[in-house]
C-alpha positions as CSV (number, residue, x, y, z in Angstrom):
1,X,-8.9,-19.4,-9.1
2,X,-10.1,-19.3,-5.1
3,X,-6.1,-18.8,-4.3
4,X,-4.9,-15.1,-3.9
5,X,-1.7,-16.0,-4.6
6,X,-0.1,-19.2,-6.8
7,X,3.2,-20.3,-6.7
8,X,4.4,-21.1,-9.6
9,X,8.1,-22.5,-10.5
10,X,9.8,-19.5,-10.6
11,X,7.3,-16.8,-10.5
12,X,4.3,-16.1,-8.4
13,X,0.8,-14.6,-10.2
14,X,-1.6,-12.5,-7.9
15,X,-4.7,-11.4,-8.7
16,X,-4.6,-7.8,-7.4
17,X,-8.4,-6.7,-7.8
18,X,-11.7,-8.3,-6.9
19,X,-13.7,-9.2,-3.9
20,X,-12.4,-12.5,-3.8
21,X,-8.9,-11.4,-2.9
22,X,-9.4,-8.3,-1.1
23,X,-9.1,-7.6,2.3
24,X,-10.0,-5.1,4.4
25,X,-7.6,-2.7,6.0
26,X,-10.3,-0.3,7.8
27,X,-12.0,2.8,7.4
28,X,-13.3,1.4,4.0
29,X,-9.7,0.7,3.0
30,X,-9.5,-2.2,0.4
31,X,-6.1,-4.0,-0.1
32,X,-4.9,-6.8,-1.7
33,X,-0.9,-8.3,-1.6
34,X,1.2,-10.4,-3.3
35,X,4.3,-11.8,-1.3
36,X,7.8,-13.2,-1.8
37,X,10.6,-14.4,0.4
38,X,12.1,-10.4,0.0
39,X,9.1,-8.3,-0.9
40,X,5.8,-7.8,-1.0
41,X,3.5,-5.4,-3.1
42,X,0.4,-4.3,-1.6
43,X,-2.7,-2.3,-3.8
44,X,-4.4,-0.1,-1.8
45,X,-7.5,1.6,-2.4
46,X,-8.9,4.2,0.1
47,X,-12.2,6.2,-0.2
48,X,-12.2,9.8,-0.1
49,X,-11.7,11.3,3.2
50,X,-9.9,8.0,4.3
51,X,-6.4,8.3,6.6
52,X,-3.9,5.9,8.1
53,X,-3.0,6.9,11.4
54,X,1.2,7.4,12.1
55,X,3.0,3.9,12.6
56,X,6.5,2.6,12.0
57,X,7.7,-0.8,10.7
58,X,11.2,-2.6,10.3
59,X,10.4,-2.7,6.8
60,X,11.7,0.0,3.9
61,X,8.7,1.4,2.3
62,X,7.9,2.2,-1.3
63,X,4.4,4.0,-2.0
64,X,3.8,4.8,-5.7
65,X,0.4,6.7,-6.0
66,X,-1.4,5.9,-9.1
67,X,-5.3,7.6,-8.3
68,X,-5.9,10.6,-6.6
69,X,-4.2,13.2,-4.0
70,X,-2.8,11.9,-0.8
71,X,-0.6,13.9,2.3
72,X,2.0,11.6,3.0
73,X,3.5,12.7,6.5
74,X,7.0,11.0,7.1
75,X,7.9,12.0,10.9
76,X,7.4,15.7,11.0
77,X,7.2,16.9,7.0
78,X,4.3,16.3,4.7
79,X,4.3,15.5,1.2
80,X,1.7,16.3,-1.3
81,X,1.8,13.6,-3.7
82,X,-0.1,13.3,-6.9
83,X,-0.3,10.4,-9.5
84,X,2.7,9.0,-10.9
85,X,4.7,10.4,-7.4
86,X,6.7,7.7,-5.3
87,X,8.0,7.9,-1.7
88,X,10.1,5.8,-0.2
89,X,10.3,5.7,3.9
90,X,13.1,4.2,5.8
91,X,12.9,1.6,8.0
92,X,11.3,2.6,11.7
93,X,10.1,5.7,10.6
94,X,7.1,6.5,11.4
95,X,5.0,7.9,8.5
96,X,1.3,8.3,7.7
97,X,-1.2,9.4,5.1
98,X,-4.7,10.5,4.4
99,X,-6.3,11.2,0.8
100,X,-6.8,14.4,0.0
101,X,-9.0,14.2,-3.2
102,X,-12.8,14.1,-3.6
103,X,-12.1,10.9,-5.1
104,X,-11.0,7.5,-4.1
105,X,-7.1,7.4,-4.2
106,X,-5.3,4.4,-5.1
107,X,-1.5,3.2,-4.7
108,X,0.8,0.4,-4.3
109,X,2.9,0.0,-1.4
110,X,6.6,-1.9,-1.7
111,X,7.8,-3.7,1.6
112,X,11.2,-5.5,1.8
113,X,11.2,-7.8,3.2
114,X,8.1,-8.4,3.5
115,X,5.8,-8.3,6.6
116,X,5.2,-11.9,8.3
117,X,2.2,-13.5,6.5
């Protein structure tokens, strides 16, 4: 399947893994989505080291973190999260995150409704 995403009747199947699908999201950050008219879910993978600088969308937020240790900085107050912890960040609020293990972290991200594709 060449197609990241297929619609199907009622459901949509995404194939969140391979280089086929992924897409870069810098600093060596490897994402791939899957999007519907209310949400999207984004993987994330991010090497060791790797950091997302502060921003804010008009999107609520949901990060579940699934590999690894990541700071996750919402405005002024940092959260050490570890797998199996979630975070959810409010609309406009500007947030951030860098990984804090020696090893790649991993996650999946929750935006609703989704960002313009």
């Amino acid at each position: 399947m060449s197609l990241a995403a297929t619609r199907l009747p009622r459901e949509r199947l995404a194939r969140l893994r391979g280089a086929a699908n992924a897409k870069k999201a810098g600093k060596g950050i490897t994402r791939w989505h899957l999007s519907s008219d209310s949400m999207q879910v984004i993987r994330y993978v991010y090497p060791a080291g790797a950091s997302f600088t502060a921003h804010q969308h008009p999107q609520e937020q949901a990060f579940f973190l699934i590999k690894g240790s990541v700071a996750f900085m919402v405005e002024d107050r940092e959260h050490v999260l570890e797998p199996g912890d979630a975070i959810i960040v409010p609309p406009n609020v500007a947030h951030s995150s860098r990984v804090l293990s020696a090893e790649p972290a991993e996650g999946l991200v929750v935006l609703s409704p989704p960002r313009e594709r």
